[in-house]
C-alpha positions, 0 to 999 in steps of 0.5 A, a space after each residue: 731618313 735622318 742618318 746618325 752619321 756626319 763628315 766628323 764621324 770616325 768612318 768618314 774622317 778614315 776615308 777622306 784620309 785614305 783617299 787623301 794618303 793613296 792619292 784616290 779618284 775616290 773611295 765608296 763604303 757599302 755596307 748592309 745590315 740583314 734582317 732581323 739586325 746580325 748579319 753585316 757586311 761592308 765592302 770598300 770600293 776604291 777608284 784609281 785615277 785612271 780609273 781602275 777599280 780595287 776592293 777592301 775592307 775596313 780596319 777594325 775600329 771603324 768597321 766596329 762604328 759602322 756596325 754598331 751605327 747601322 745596328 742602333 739604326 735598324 733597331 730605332 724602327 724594325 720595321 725597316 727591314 735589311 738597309 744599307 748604309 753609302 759614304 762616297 768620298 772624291 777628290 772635289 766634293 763634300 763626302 755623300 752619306 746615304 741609308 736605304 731600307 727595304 720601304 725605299 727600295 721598293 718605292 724607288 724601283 717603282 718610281 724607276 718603272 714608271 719612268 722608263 715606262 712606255 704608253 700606250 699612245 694609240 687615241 682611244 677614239 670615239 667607239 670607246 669614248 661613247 661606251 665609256 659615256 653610256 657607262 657614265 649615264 648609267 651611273 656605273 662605278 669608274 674608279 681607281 684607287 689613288 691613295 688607300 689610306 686617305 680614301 681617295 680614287 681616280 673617278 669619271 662621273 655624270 653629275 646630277 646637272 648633267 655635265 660631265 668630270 674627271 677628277 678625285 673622289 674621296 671615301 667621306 663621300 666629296 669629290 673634286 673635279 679635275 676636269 669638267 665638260 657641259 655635254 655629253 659631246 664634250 667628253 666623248 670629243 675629249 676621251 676619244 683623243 686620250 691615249 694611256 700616255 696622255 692620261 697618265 701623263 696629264 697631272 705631272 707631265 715633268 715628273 715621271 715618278 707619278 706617271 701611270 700612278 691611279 690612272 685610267 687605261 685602254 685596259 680598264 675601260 676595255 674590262 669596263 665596257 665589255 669590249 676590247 677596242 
C-alpha cells in the first residue's frame, strides 16, 4: 500500500527529533482512523533506555498532519475500512512507516493461522487411498476451491487414458496436473502415505503462509467416501 508519509514529513521530522533531544531507545506513533473516516485516535509510545515504557500524545501541529494524512488516505479507497497508521523511530535505523486496513488484518491473521497451524500427520493409509481410487473410477467430483475469482480448484481425477492426477483445474474447463501416477496402484501407493501435513505442505514446504490454503484433508476424503478412516 503506497503510504503518503516519508522520512521528510512533519510527523516523522518531530519524532526523530524527540528521540534525539530525550536521549529514547525509541519512540513508536499509533494511530488509527474508525470507519467511516471521523473517529481518530493516536498514541505515543516511548521507550527509555533501560528499557522503560511511557506514553503521550502528539503536539498540535503534527497530530493535525496525521489526521488529516490518514483521512485523505481512507477516502482514496473507502473500502478500506478502519486503518491504522505505524511510524517507529530508534537509535540506529532509518524511521519504520506502516498502514494497515481491515483487508490486510484479515489477510494477515490468516496467514498468521496456517502458520502456527499443527497437521494432522497420521498416513492416511491404504483403506482410505483406495475408497478415494473408487471414487476416482467412478468419475466423482474431488475438488477445492483455490482462488474463486480466477475459476481455479484443487482436483484429483482418472484421465480418459487411464492414468491417475493431482493438480489444478480451472472453470474454462482445462486442467493442469501437478502430479501424475500411470496406475491405479500407483496413486493409491501415494495417497496411502499422505497426511494433512503432507499435502498441505507439499507446493510451498517454506512458506507457511500458503500452507493448508485449498488442500485436500482426512476431513474432506472421510465426507467423500462415506466413511470415517
Amino acid at each position: 500500500m503506497s503510504s503518503p508519509l516519508t522520512e521528510d514529513s512533519e510527523v516523522v521530522r518531530w519524532l526523530r527529533a524527540e528521540l534525539q533531544a530525550r536521549g529514547l531507545a525509541r519512540i513508536e506513533l499509533s494511530a488509527s482512523l474508525k470507519h467511516p473516516g471521523t473517529l481518530h485516535d493516536d498514541t505515543l509510545i516511548i521507550t527509555a533506555p533501560d528499557g522503560a515504557l511511557s506514553f503521550g500524545s502528539l503536539p498540535e501541529a503534527p497530530r493535525a498532519q496525521v489526521k488529516g494524512l490518514m483521512q485523505r488516505h481512507h477516502a482514496s479507497a473507502p473500502g478500506r475500512g478502519d486503518i491504522a497508521l505505524s511510524i517507529v523511530c530508534e537509535a540506529a535505523g532509518p524511521p519504520r512507516i506502516r498502514w494497515m486496513d481491515e483487508a490486510q488484518r484479515q489477510q494477515d491473521a490468516k496467514e498468521q493461522a496456517r502458520a502456527e497451524a499443527h497437521f494432522d500427520s497420521r498416513r492416511y493409509g491404504r483403506a482410505l487411498a483406495q475408497r478415494v481410487a473408487e471414487l476416482m473410477d467412478a468419475g466423482a467430483d474431488l475438488s477445492l476451491t483455490v482462488d474463486p475469482r480466477e475459476g481455479v480448484s484443487r482436483a484429483l481425477w482418472r484421465s480418459g487414458d487411464g492414468t491417475y492426477a493431482h493438480g489444478l483445474r480451472y472453470i474454462q474447463g482445462d486442467a493442469h496436473a501437478k502430479q501424475t501416477f500411470a496406475s491405479r496402484e500407483e496413486f493409491i501407493r501415494w495417497l496411502a502415505e499422505q497426511s494433512d501435513e503432507s499435502l498441505a505442505k507439499l507446493e510451498h514446504p517454506d512458506d507457511s503462509r500458503m500452507w493448508g490454503l485449498g488442500t485436500f484433508n482426512r476431513a474432506y476424503f472421510a465426507r467423500k467416501t462415506g466413511r470415517r478412516s
